[in-house]
N, C-alpha and C positions, 0 to 999 in steps of 0.2 A: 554489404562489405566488399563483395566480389566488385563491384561497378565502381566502388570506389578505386578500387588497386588495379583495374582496366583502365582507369582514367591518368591512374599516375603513370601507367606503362605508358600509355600513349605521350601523356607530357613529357616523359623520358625518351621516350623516342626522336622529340620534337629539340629537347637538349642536348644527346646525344649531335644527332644534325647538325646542329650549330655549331660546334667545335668547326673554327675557319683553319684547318687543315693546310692548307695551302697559304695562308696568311701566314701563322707558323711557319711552317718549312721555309718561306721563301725570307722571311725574317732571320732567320736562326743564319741562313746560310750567306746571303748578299747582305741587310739589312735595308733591303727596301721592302717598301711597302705594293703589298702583292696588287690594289685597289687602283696605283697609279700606272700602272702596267696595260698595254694595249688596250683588251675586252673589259679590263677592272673587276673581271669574275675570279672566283678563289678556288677553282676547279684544277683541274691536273694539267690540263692543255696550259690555261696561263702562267698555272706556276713553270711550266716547260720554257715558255717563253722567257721565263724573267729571271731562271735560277739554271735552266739546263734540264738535260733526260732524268738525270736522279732526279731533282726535286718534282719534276711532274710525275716521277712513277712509285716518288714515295707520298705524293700527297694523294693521286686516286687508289692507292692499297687503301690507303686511312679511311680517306672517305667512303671505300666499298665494306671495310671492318665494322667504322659505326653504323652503318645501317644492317648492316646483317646482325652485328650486337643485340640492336632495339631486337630486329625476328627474335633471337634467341632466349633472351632474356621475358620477354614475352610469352613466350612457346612455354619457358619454365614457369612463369608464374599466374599463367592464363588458363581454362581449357576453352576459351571464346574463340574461333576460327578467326573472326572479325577484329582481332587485338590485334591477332599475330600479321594481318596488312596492315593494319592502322599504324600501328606503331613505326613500321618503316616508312610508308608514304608520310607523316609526320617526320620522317627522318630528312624525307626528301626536301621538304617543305625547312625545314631547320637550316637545311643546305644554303636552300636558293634564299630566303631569309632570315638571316640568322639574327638571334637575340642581342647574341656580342658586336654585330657589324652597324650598328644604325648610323646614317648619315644623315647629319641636322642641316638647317637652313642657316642664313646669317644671325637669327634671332633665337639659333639654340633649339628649335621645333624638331622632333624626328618627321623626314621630308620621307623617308624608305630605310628598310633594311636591306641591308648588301649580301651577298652572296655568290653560288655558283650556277650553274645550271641543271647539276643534278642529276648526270649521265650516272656517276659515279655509286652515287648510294640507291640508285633505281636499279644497279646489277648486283647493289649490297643485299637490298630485300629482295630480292630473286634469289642469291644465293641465302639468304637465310631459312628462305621457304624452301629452298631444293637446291643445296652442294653443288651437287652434278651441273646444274643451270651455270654456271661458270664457265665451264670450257666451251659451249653451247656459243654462249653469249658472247662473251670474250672473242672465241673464233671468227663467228659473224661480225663484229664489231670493228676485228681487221682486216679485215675483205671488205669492209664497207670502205674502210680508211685508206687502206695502200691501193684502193681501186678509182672510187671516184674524188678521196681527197679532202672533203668535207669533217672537219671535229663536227661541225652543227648534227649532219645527215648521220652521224656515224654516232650523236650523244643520243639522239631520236629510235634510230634502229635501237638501241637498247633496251627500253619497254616494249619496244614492237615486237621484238623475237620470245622477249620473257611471254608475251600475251600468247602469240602460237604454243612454246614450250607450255605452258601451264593449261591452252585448252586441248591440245592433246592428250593430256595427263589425266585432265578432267574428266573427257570423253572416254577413257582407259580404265576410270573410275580409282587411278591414281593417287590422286591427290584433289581437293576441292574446288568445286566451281569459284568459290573466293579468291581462290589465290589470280583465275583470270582477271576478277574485278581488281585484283593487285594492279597489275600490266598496264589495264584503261586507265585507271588513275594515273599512274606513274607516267603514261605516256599524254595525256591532256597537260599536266606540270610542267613536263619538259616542252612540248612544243609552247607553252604558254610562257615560261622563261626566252625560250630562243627564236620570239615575236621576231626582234632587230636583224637576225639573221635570216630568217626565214625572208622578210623582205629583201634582203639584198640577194639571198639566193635568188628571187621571182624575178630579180634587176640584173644577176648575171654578175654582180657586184661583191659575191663573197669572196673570202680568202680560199685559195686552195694551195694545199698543201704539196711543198718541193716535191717530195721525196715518194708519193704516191704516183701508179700510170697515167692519171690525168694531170699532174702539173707535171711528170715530167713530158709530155707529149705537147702540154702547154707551151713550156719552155723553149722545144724543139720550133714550135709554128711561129711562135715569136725572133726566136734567134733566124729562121729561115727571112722573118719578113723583114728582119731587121739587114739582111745579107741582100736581099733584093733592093732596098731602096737605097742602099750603098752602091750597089751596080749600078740602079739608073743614074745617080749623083755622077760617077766617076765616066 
């Protein structure tokens, strides 16, 4: 009986997930469609993009809520160590493929399901399994951002940090070695979502963000070179 109600928390975990968050918000608010928007991912950065600071900060709450939901929920109706990861990395996975998102071919076929990348509900099950792991993460997460600039590098550090935090915890005899295999997982998902980035990072080729020290420093070598070739013209 237990294995069976293990099984539904996980697929709850995995529905949970799939609530396109950001698809919502960015609907309710402009009436576009959050898919035809730059990256086409339903994450907080794009919903930023497409609706403004509110809607990316109210789409990654949601998204860090339901995955920390599944831990809880899980926590309450499990005493399986192994539920209480499973059920948010299915959270994760609900994210970056959601049930509600599939996009068909010309002949009606589901080709893929859509989704985000996953930054967001991999600090939900972090904070599910350990509160405190929020401002940890959170913190780290903008120091990654307003330094070198990267959503990609900066969705990534987020299982990276959760994996130190929780094998600390481990080695403390804190909290369980499972919850590090939390972190590995969550963090193999996300760099496996952000394949296409990762490549244009290898290229030099990604976006970097205004308002962080590397695009503004960007910004600075570029307006310089654009001031020098003006002088030799003139």
């Amino acid at each position: 009986m237990q294995f069976l109600v293990d099984s539904v928390l996980i697929l709850a975990g995995y529905i949970l997930g799939s609530i396109p968050s950001g698809l919502i918000i960015v609907k309710l608010k402009t009436g576009k469609d959050i898919r035809t928007v730059e990256s086409g991912r339903t994450g907080g950065t794009n919903a930023m993009r497409a609706a403004g600071f509110f809607a990316g900060l109210g789409t990654a709450l949601a998204d860090i809520f339901k995955a920390a939901l599944a831990v809880w929920v899980a926590q309450a109706l499990s005493p399986n160590e192994w539920v209480h990861i499973l059920a948010p990395i299915a959270a994760i996975l609900g994210h970056n493929y959601s049930i509600f998102l599939p996009e068909r071919d010309e002949n009606g076929k589901i080709k893929r399901l859509r989704g985000g990348a996953g930054g967001a509900p991999a600090l939900g099950g972090a904070v599910g399994l350990w509160p405190v792991s929020f401002f940890i993460i959170f913190s780290m997460g903008a120091l990654v951002f307003f330094t070198l600039g990267y959503a990609s590098v900066t969705t990534m550090s987020v299982a990276l940090v959760a994996i130190i935090i929780f094998t600390v915890r481990a080695a403390l005899g804190l909290s369980p070695w499972s919850y590090v295999v939390y972190g590995i997982i969550a963090e193999v998902l996300l760099v496996w979502a952000l394949r296409p980035n990762i490549q244009k990072l290898l290229h030099g080729a990604e976006r970097v963000v205004g308002i962080s020290l590397h695009g503004l420093i960007k910004a600075q070598k570029e307006n310089q070179t654009a001031s020098e070739a003006i002088q030799e013209v003139d």
